[in-house]
Structures are given as structure tokens and as C-alpha cells.
PASEBA-1860 file (N, C-alpha, C; in nm, 3 decimals):
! residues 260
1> XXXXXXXX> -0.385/1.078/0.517/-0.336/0.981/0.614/-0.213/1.038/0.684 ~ -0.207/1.009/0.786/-0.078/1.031/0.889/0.054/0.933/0.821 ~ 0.141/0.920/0.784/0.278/0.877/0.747/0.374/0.888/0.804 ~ 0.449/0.786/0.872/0.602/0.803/0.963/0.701/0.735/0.883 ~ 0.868/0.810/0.899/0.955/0.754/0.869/1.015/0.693/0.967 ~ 1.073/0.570/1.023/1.162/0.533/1.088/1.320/0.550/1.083 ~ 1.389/0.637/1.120/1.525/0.632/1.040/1.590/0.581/1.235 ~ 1.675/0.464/1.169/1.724/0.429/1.289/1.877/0.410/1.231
9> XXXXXXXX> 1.923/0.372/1.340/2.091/0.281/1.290/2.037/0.150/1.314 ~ 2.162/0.066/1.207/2.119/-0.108/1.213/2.260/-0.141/1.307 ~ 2.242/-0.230/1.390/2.359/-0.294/1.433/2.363/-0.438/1.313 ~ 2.485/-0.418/1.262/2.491/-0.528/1.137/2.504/-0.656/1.188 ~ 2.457/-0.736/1.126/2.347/-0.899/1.185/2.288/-0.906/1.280 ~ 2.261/-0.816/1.377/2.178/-0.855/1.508/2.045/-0.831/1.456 ~ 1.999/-0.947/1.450/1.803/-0.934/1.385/1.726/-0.919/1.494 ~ 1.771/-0.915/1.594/1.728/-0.971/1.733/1.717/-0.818/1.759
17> XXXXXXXX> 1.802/-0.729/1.801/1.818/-0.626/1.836/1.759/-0.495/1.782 ~ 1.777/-0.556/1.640/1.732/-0.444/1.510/1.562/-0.466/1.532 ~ 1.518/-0.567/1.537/1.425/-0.624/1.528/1.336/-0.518/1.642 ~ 1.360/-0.551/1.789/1.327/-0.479/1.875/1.354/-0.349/1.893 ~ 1.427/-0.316/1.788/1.429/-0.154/1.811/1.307/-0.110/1.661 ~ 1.307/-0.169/1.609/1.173/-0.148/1.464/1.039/-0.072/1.555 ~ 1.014/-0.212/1.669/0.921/-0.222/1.693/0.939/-0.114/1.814 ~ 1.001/-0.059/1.870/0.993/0.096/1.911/0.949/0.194/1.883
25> XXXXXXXX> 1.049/0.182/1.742/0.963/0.294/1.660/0.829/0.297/1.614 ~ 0.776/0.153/1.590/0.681/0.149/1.554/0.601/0.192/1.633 ~ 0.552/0.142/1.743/0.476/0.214/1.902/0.507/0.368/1.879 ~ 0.619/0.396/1.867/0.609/0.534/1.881/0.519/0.650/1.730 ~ 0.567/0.586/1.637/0.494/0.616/1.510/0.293/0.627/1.515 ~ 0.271/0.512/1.606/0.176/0.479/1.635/0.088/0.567/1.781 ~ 0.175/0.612/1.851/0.115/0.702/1.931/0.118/0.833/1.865 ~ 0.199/0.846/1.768/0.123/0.990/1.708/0.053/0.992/1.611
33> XXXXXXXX> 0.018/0.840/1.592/-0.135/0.839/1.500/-0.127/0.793/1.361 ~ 0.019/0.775/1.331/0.037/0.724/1.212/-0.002/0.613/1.131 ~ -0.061/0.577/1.034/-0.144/0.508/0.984/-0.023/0.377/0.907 ~ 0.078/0.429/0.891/0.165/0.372/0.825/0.296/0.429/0.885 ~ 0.418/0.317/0.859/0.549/0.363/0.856/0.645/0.304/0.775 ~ 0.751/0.345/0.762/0.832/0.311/0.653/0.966/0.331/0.773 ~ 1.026/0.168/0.731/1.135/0.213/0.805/1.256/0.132/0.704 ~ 1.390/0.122/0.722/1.519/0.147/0.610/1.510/0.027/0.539
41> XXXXXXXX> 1.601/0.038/0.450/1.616/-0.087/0.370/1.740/-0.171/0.469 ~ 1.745/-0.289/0.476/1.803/-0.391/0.537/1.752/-0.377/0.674 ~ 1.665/-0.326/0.734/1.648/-0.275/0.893/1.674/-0.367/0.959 ~ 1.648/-0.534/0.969/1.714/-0.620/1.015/1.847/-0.641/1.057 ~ 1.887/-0.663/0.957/2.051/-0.710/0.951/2.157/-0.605/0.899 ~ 2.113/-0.479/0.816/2.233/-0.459/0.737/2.277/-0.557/0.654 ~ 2.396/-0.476/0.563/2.405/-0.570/0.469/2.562/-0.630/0.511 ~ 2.525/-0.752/0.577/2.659/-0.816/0.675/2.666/-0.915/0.569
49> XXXXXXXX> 2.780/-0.876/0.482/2.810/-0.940/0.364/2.858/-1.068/0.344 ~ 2.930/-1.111/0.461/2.959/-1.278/0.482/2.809/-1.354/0.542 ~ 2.728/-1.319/0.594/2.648/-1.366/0.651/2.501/-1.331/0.605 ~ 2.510/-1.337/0.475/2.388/-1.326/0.387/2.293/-1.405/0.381 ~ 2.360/-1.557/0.387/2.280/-1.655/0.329/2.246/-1.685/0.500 ~ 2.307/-1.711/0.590/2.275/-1.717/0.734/2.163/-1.625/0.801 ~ 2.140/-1.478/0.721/2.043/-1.443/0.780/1.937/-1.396/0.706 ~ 1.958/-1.455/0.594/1.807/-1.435/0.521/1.744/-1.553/0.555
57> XXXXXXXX> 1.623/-1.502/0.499/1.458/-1.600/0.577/1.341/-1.579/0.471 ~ 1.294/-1.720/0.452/1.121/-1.752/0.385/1.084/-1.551/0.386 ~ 0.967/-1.524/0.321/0.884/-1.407/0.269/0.757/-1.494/0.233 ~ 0.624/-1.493/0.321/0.622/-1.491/0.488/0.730/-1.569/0.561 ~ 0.738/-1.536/0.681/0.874/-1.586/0.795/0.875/-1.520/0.881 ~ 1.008/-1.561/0.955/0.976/-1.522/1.111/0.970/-1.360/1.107 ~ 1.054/-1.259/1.029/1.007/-1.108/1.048/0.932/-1.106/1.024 ~ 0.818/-1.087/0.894/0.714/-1.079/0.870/0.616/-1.080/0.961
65> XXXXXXXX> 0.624/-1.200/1.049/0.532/-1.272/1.139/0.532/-1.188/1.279 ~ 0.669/-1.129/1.271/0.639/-1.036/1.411/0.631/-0.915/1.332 ~ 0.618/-0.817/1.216/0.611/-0.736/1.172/0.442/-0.732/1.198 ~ 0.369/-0.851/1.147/0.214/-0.842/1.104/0.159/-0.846/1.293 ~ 0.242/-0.907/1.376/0.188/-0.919/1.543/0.244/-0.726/1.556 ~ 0.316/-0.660/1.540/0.313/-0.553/1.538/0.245/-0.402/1.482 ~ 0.226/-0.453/1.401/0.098/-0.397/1.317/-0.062/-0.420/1.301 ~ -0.079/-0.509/1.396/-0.184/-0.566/1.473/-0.181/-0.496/1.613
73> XXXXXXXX> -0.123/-0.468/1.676/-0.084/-0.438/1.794/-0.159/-0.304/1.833 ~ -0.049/-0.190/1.688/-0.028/-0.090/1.708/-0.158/0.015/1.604 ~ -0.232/-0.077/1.495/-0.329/-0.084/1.412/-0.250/0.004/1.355 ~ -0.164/-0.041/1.253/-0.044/0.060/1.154/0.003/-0.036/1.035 ~ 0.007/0.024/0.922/0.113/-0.073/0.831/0.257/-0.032/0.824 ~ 0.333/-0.151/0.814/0.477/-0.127/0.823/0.514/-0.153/0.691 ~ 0.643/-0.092/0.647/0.705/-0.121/0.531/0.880/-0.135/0.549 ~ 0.968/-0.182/0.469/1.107/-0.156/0.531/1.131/-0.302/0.398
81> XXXXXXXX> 1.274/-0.306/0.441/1.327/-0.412/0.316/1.403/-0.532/0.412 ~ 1.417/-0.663/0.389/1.479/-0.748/0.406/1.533/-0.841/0.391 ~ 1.673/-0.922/0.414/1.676/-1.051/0.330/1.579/-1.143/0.329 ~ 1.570/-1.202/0.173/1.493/-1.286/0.128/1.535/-1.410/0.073 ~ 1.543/-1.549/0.094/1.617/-1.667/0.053/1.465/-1.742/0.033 ~ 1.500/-1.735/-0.173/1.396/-1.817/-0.183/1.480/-1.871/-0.360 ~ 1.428/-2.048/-0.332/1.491/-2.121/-0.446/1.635/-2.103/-0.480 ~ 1.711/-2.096/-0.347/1.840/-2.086/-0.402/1.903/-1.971/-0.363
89> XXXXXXXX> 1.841/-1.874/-0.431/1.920/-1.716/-0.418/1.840/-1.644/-0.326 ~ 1.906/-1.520/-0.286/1.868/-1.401/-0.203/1.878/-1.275/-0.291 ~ 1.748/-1.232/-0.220/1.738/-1.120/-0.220/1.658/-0.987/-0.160 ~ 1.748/-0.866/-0.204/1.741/-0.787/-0.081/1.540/-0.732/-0.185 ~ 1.473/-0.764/-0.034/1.301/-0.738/-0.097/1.203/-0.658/0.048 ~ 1.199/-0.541/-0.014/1.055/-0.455/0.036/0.928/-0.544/0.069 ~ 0.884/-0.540/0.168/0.804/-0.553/0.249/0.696/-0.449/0.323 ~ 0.539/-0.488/0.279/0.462/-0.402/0.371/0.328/-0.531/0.408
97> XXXXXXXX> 0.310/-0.485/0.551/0.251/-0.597/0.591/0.160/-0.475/0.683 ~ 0.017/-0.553/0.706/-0.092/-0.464/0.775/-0.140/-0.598/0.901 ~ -0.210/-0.559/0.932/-0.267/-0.640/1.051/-0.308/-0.747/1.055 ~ -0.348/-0.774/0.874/-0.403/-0.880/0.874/-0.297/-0.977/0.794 ~ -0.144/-0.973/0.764/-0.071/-1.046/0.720/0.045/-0.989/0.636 ~ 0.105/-0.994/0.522/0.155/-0.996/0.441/0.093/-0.926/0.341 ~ 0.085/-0.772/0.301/0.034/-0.728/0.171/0.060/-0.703/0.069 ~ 0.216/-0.682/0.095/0.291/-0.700/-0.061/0.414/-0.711/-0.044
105> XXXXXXXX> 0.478/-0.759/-0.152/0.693/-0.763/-0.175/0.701/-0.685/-0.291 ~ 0.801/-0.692/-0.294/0.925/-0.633/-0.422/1.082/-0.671/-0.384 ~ 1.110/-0.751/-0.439/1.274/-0.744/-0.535/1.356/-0.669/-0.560 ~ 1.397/-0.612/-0.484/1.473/-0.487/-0.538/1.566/-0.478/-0.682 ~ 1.525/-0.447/-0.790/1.577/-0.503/-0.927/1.692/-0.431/-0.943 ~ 1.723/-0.257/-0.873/1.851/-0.200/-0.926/1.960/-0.257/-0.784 ~ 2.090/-0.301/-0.856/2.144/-0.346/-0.695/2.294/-0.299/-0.721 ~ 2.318/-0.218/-0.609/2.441/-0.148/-0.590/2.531/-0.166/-0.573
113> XXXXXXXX> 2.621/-0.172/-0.651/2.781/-0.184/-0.687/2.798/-0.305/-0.584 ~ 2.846/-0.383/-0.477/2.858/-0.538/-0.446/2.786/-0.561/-0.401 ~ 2.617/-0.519/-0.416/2.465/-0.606/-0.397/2.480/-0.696/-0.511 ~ 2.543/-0.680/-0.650/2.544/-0.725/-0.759/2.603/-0.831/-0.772 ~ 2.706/-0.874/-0.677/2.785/-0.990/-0.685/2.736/-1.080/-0.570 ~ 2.649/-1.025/-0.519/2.620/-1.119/-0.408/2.466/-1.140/-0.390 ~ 2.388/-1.084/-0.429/2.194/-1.068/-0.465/2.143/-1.125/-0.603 ~ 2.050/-1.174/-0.571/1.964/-1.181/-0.668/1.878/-1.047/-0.753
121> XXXXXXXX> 1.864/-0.992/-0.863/1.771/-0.897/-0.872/1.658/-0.899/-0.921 ~ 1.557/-0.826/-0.867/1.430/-0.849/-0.944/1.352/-0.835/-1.008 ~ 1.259/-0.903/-1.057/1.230/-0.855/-1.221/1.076/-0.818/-1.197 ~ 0.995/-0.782/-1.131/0.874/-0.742/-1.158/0.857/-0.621/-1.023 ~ 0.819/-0.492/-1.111/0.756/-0.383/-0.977/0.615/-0.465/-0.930 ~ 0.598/-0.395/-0.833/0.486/-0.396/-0.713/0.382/-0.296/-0.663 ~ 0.259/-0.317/-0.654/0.178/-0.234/-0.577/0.088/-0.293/-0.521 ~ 0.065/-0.280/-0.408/-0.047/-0.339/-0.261/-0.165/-0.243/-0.293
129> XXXXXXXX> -0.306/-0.286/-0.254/-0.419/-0.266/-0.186/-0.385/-0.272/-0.091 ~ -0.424/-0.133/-0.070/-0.417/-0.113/0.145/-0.527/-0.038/0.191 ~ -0.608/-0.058/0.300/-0.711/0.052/0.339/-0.657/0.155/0.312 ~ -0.555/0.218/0.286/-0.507/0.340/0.270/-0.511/0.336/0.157 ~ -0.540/0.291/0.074/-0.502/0.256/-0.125/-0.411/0.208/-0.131 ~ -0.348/0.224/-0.265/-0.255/0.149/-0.351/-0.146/0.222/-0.313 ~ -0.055/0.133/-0.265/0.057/0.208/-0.242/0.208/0.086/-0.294 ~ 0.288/0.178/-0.347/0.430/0.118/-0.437/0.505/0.125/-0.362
137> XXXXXXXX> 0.570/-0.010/-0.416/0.755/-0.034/-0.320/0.856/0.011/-0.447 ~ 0.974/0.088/-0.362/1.096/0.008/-0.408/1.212/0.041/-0.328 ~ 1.329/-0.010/-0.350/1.417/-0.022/-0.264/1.562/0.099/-0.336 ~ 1.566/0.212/-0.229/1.670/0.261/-0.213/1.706/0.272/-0.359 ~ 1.851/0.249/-0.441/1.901/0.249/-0.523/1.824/0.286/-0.687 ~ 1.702/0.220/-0.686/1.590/0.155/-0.756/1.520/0.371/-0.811 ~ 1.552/0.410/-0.689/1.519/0.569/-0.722/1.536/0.661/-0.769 ~ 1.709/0.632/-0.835/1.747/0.686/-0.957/1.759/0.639/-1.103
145> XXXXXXXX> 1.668/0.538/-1.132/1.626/0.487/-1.240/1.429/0.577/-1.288 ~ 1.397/0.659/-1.327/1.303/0.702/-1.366/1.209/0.587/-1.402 ~ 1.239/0.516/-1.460/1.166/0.419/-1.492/1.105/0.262/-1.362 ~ 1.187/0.310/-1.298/1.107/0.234/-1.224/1.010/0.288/-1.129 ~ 1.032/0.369/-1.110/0.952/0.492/-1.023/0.784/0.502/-1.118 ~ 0.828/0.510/-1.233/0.704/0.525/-1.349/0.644/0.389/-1.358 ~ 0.720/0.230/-1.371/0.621/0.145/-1.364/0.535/0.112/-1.219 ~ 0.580/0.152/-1.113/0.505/0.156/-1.001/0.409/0.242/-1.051
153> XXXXXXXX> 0.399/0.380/-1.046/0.348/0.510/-1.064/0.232/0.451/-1.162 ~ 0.264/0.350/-1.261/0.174/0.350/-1.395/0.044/0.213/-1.309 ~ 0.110/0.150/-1.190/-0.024/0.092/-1.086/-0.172/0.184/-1.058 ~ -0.113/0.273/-1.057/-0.197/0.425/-0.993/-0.221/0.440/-0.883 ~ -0.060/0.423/-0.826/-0.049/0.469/-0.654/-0.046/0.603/-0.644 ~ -0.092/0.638/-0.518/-0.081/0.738/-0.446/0.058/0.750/-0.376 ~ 0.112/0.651/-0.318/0.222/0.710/-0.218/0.330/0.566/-0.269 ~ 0.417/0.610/-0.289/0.563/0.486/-0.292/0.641/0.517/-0.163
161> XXXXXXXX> 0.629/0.360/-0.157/0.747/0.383/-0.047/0.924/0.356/-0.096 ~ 0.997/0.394/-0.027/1.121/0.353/-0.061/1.213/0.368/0.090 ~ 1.252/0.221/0.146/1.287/0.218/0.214/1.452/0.218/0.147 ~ 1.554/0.297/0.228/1.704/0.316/0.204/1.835/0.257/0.273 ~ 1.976/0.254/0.232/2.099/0.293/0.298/2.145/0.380/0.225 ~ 2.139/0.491/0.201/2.178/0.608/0.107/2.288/0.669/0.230 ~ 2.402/0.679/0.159/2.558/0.729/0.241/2.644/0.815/0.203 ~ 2.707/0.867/0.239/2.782/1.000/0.216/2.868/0.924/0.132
169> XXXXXXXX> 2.882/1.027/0.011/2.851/1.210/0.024/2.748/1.238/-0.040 ~ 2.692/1.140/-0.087/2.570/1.120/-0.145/2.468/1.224/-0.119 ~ 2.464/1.311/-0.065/2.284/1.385/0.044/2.277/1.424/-0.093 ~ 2.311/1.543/-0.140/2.242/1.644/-0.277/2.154/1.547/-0.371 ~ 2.263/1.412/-0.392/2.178/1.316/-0.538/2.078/1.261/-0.476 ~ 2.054/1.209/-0.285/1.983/1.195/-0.254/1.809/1.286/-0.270 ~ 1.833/1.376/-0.234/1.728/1.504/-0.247/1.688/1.513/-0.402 ~ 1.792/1.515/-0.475/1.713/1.551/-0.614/1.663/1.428/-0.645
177> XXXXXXXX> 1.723/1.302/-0.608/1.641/1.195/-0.675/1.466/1.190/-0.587 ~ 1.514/1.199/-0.485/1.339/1.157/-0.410/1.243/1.245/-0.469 ~ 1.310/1.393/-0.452/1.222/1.512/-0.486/1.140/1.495/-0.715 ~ 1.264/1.436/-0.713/1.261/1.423/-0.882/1.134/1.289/-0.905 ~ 1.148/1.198/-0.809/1.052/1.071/-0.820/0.948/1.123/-0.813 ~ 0.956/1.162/-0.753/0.795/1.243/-0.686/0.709/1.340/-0.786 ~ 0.795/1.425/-0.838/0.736/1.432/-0.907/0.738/1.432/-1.066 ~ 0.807/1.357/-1.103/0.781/1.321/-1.240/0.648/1.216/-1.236
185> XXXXXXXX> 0.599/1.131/-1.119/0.488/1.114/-1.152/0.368/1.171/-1.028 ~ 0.426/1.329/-1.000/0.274/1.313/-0.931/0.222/1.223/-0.840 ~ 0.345/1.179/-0.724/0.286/1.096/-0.624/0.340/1.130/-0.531 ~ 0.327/1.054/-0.394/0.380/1.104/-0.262/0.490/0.999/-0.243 ~ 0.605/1.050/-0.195/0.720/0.929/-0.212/0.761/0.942/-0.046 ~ 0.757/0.871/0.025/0.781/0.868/0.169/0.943/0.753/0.158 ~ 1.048/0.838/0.185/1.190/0.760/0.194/1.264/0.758/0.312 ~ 1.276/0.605/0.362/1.356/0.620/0.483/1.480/0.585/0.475
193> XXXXXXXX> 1.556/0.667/0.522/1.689/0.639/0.529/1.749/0.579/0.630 ~ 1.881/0.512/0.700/1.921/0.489/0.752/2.001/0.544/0.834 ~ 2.068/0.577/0.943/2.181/0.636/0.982/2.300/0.526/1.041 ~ 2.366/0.593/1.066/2.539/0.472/1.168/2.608/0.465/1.047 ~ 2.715/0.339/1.060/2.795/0.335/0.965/2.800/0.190/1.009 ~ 2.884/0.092/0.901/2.896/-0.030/0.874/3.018/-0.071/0.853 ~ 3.066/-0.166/0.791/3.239/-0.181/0.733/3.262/-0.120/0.649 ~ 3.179/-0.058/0.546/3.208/0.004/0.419/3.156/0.160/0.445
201> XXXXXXXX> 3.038/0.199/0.484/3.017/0.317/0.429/2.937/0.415/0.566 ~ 2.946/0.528/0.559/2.855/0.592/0.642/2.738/0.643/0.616 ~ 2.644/0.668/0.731/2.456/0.690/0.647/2.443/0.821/0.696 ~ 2.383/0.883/0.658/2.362/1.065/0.679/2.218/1.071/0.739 ~ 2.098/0.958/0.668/1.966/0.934/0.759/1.871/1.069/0.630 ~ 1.850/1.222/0.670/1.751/1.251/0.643/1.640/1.182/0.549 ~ 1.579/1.092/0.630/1.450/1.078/0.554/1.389/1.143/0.513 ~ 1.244/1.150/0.398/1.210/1.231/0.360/1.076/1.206/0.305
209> XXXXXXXX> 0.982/1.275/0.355/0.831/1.282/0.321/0.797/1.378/0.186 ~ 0.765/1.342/0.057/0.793/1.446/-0.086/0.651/1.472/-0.115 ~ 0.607/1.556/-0.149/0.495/1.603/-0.247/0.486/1.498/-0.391 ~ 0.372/1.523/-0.411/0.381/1.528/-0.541/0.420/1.649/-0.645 ~ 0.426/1.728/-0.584/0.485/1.856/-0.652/0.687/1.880/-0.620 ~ 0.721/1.746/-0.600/0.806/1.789/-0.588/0.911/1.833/-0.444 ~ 0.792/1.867/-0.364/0.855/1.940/-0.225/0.843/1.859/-0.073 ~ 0.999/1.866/-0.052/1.008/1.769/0.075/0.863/1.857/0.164
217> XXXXXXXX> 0.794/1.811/0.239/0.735/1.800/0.345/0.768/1.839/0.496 ~ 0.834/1.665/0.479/0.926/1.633/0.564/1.093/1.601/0.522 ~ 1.178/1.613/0.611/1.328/1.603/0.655/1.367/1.549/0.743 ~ 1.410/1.456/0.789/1.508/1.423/0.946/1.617/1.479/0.916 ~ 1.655/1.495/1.064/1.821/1.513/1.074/1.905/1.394/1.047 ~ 2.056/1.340/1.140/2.120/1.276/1.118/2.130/1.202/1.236 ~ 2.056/1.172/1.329/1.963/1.093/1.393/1.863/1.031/1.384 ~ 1.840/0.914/1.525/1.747/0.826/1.519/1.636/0.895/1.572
225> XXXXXXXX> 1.510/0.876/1.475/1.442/0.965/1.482/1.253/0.923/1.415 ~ 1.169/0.910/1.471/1.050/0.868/1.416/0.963/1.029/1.390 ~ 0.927/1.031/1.258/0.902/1.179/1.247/0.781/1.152/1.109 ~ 0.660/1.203/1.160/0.531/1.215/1.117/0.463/1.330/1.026 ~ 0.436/1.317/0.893/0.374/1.423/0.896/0.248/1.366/0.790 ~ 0.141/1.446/0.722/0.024/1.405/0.690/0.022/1.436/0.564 ~ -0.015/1.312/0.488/0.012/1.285/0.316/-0.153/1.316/0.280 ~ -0.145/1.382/0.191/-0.311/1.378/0.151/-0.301/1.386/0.018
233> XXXXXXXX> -0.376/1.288/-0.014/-0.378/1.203/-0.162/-0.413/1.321/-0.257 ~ -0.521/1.385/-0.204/-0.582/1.452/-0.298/-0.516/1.564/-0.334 ~ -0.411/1.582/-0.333/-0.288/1.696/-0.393/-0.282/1.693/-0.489 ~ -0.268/1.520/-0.517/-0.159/1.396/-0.648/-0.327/1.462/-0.712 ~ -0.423/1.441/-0.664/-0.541/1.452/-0.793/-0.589/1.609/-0.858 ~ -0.545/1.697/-0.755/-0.555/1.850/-0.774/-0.476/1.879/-0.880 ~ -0.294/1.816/-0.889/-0.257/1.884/-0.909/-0.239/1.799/-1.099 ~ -0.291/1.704/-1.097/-0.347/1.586/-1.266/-0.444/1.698/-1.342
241> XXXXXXXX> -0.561/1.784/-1.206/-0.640/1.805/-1.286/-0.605/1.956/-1.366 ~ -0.477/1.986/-1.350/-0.399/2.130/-1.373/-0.288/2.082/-1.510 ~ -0.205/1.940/-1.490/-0.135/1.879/-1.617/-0.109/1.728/-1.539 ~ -0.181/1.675/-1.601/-0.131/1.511/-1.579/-0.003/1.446/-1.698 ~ 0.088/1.448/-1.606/0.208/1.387/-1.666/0.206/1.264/-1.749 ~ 0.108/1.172/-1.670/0.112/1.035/-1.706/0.010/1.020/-1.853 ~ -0.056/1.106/-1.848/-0.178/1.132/-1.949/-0.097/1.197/-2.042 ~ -0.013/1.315/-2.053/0.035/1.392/-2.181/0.163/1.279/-2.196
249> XXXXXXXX> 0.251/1.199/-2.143/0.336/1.146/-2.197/0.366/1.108/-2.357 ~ 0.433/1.046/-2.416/0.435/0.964/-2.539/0.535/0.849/-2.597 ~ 0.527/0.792/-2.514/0.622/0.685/-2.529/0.680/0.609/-2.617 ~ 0.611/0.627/-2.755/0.592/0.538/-2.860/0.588/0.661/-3.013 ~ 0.652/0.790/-2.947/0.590/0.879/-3.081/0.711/0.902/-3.096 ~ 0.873/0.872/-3.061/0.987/0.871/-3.105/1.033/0.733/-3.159 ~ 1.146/0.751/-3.266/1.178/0.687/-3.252/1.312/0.682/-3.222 ~ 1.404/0.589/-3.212/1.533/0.630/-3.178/1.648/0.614/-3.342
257> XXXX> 1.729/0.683/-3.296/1.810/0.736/-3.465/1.979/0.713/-3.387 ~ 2.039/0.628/-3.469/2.179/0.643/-3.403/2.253/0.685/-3.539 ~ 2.332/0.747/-3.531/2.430/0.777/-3.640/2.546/0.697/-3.689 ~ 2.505/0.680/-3.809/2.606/0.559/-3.835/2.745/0.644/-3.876
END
């Protein structure tokens, strides 16, 4: 399949603006054939920290609803993260929606240093049926936890997405973590990053298209930038039938010993 990253800048709370610039990229993702795109975590709003509860929205709701008229449009699935206000609390939740609606969420469960005082986190990974297969969410932060990368992975996706705000000086832990997701289980990890800066922090952007072996693909620069390249599943199965990770594991043949 063809795969695009969206790496844009967010203007923080304008949903309106952010909104219509998504769907740019998206058209554009879509004239070079891309079957899917992945664009940042918060792509809406940013994370405009007084105005959390003001601009989160229902999951289905009004983004969604122009996400799925856009992906209808452009015959593409979109993915990206957004506020979510449901029963009370918010939270920041991955989104991929295809033509015909809403195909899956996720919660983003790891939440970063003052996501924590102000988010809800969530407690169950995710994986969608998509004409494209099974494909996993998670959000940014969520990618240096091994283990969550592995309970997606243990769905038996082919490609995770992970939409980002990953910020300086961060790039190196960035790279080893995507490159490291990828392949500790043998899947294709498509990560979009963000670029601009906010009240708190600055974004560096290179998104990144990973092997399952490990090896970026793709790279952006530190620009806004829609950039395509072609995921083929059958790598993730070439390279199982040489050492499948998930198959030799042992999860249960240690035990743990603390020293008294």
C-alpha cells in the first residue's frame, strides 16, 4: 500500500484552521495515491492547556464527521489524535476513520509529564479492520513503552500508526524509539510528527515511515510536508519466516527474584 505522513504545524486552538489545513494535506496525500495517512497527534487544537475542556468533542463528532466526508472524498483513510470529552473527562485519543465512518480509537494510556494532570488515560490498546488490514494506534509518548507497542503488535497488525508532538532535543530518542518499535515486533510503524512551536516546547517534525526490520524508509525534514512512500506487508511476513520474535518470545519462563 501507498502510506503518507502529514507533518504540519498546529496553530494552538484554531480547529477551524488546523482543520482545513488536514484536509490539504489530505488531497495532496491523495493525489499521489496514498491509500492512507497519518497526520500528528493533537492536529486539531494542540495542546491549548486552558482550553481543553472547550475544545474537546463526542468520538463520533464534528471532526470525525468531516474527517470520514474527507476520506470519502479523497478514497483514503485518515489517522491523527484528538480531544476527546466523554463522561466527564478528556482525553487525548487516536483516530482512524475510512469512507465509510469511524474505524477505530485509542486512549492514549502513556501521558506526558502535564498531559497527566490534566487527561484522562487509557486503559485498553486498539486495532481496526481496514481494507488495508489490521492496522494499530497509539499516541506519540505511548512509543517508548515496549509494551505497548507489543500489545497492539500481539492484534497481528501489519502497520501501527503513531500519530506525535515529539520536541527538541528529543530527535536521537525519537529515531531509536520508532526504529526500536518497529522492530521488536516486526511491523511497519508509520509516525507523524509535528512541527512549530507552542507555549512550552518546540517540534523538529521528521516523520517517519520504519521497516519492520528496523529501517527508516522514510524521513521528513523540519517542515510542512506530505511525503509518501510504499509499505509492503509482506516484508513483516518474509522476514517471521527467517525468526519470528513474537513466536520465540517467553513471557512466563522467568521468574522475577529481588534480593532481600
Amino acid at each position: 500500500m501507498r502510506v503518507a505522513v502529514g507533518q504540519m504545524d498546529v496553530m494552538l486552538g484554531d480547529k477551524k484552521a488546523n482543520v482545513a489545513k488536514a484536509g490539504e494535506f489530505v488531497s495532496q496525500a491523495a493525489e499521489e495515491k496514498a491509500e492512507l495517512i497519518c497526520l500528528p497527534e493533537l492536529f486539531t487544537t494542540g495542546f491549548a492547556r486552558d482550553r481543553l475542556g472547550e475544545l474537546a468533542e463526542e468520538i463520533p463528532g464534528e471532526t470525525t464527521k468531516k474527517l470520514v466526508e474527507l476520506a470519502a472524498k479523497n478514497s483514503i483513510y485518515i489517522a491523527g489524535s484528538i480531544l476527546e470529552k466523554s463522561e466527564g473527562k478528556i482525553h487525548n485519543t487516536g483516530v482512524l476513520v475510512g469512507h465509510g465512518g469511524l474505524v477505530g480509537k485509542y486512549r492514549k494510556a502513556h501521558l506526558f509529564l502535564e498531559e497527566a494532570t490534566r487527561l484522562a488515560a487509557g486503559t485498553e490498546y486498539a486495532a481496526a479492520d481496514t481494507g488495508l488490514g489490521k492496522i494499530g494506534l497509539l499516541v506519540c509518548y505511548d512509543v517508548i513503552f515496549p509494551e505497548a507497542a507489543r500489545a497492539v503488535s500481539l492484534y497481528n497488525c501489519g502497520v501501527v500508526l503513531l500519530p506525535a508532538n515529539w520536541m527538541n532535543p528529543f530527535l536521537g530518542q525519537w529515531r531509536l524509539a520508532t526504529s526500536a518499535r518497529a522492530l521488536d515486533n516486526q511491523v511497519w510503524l508509520v509516525a507523524a510528527n509535528r512541527i512549530g512551536s507552542d507555549e512550552t516546547y518546540t517540534y523538529f517534525g521528521r516523520s517517519r515511515i520504519v521497516s519492520p526490520y528496523g529501517q527508516a524508509v522514510l524521513e521528513c525534514g523540519e517542515g510542512e510536508e506530505v511525503a509518501v512512500a510504499e509499505v509492503d506487508i509482506g516484508r513483516s511476513t518474509e522476514f517471521k519466516k527467517i525468526v519470528d520474535f513474537l513466536a520465540d518470545r517467553r513471557p512466563k519462563t522467568y521468574r522475577r527474584v529481588v534480593d532481600e
